[in-house]
C-alpha positions as CSV (number, residue, x, y, z in Angstrom):
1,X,-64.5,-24.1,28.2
2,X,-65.7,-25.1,25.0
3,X,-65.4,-29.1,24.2
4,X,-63.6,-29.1,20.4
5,X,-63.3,-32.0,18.1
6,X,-60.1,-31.1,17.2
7,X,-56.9,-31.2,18.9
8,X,-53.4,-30.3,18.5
9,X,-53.2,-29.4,14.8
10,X,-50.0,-31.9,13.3
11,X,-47.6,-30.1,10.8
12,X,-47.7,-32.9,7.9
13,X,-46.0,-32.2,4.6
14,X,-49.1,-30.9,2.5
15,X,-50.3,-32.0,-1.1
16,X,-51.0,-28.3,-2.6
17,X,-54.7,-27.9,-3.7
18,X,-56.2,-24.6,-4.3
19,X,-59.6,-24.4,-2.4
20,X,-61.7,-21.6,-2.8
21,X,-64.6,-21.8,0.3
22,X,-67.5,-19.7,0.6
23,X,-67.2,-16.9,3.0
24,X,-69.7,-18.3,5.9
25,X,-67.3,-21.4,5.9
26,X,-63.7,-19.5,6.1
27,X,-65.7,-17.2,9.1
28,X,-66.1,-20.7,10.8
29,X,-63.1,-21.6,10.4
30,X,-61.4,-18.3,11.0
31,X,-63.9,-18.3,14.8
32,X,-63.0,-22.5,14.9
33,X,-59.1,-21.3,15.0
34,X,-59.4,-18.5,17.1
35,X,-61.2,-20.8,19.5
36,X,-58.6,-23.1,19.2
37,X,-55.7,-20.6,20.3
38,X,-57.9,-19.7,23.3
39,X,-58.0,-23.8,24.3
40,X,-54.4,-23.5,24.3
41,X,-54.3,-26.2,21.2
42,X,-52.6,-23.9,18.6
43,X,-49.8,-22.3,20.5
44,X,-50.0,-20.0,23.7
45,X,-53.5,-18.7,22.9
46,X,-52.1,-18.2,19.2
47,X,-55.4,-18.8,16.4
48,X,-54.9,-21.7,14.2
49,X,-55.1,-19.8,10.3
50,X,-58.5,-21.4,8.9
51,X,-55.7,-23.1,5.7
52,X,-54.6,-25.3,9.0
53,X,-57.9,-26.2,9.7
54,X,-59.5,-27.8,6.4
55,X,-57.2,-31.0,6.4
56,X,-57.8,-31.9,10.2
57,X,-61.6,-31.2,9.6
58,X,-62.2,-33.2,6.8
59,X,-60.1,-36.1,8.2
60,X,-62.2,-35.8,11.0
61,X,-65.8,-36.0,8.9
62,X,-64.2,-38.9,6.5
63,X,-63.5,-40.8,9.7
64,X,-66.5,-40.4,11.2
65,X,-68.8,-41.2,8.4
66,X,-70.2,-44.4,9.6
67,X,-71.3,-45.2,5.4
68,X,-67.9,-44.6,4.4
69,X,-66.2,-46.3,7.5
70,X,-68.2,-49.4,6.7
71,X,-67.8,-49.3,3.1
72,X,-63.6,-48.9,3.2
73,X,-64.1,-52.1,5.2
74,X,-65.3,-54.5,2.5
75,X,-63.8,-52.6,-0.5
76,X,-59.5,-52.6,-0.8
77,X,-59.4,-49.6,-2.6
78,X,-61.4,-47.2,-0.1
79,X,-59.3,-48.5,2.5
80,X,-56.1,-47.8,0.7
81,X,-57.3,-44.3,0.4
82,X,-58.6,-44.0,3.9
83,X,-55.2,-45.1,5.2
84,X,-53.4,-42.9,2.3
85,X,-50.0,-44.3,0.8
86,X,-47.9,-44.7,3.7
87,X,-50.1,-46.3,6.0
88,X,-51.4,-42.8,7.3
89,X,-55.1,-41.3,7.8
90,X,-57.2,-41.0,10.6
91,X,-54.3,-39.5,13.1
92,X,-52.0,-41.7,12.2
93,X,-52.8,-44.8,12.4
94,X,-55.1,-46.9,10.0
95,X,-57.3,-49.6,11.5
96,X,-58.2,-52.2,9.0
């Protein structure tokens, strides 16, 4: 079985933004989902839709972006936005 970054996908009250991806990205995401369903992760071997997958996958590339992880450290404002307004980000949790 494949190893995935990403686990169970969390059903968060989204922030509506219209993103319009290239198609090579949406067929990675649309093959990302399906390999998700098959990992049991998005159901009983349901596909994740690739619109579930952009938030989780860009959380996932903000927190593991050692330049910005280091930089949200010394600078109030990049942590506040890392952490979001309730004290969210990075699964839930925000580390300061």
């Amino acid at each position: 079985m494949t190893k995935l970054k990403l686990g169970p996908i969390a059903d968060d009250t989204p922030v509506k933004r219209s993103v319009g991806p290239p198609v090579g990205l949406h067929r990675g995401l649309t093959l990302y989902g399906e390999l998700l369903g098959r990992a049991g992760t998005g159901g009983q071997g349901v596909a994740v839709p690739p619109q579930k997958l952009v938030v989780p996958k860009l959380a996932r590339c903000r927190a593991s972006d050692r330049g910005f992880v280091s930089a949200k450290a010394g600078r109030p404002a990049v942590r506040d936005w890392m952490c979001g307004v309730q004290g969210e980000g990075r699964g839930g949790s925000c580390v300061n």
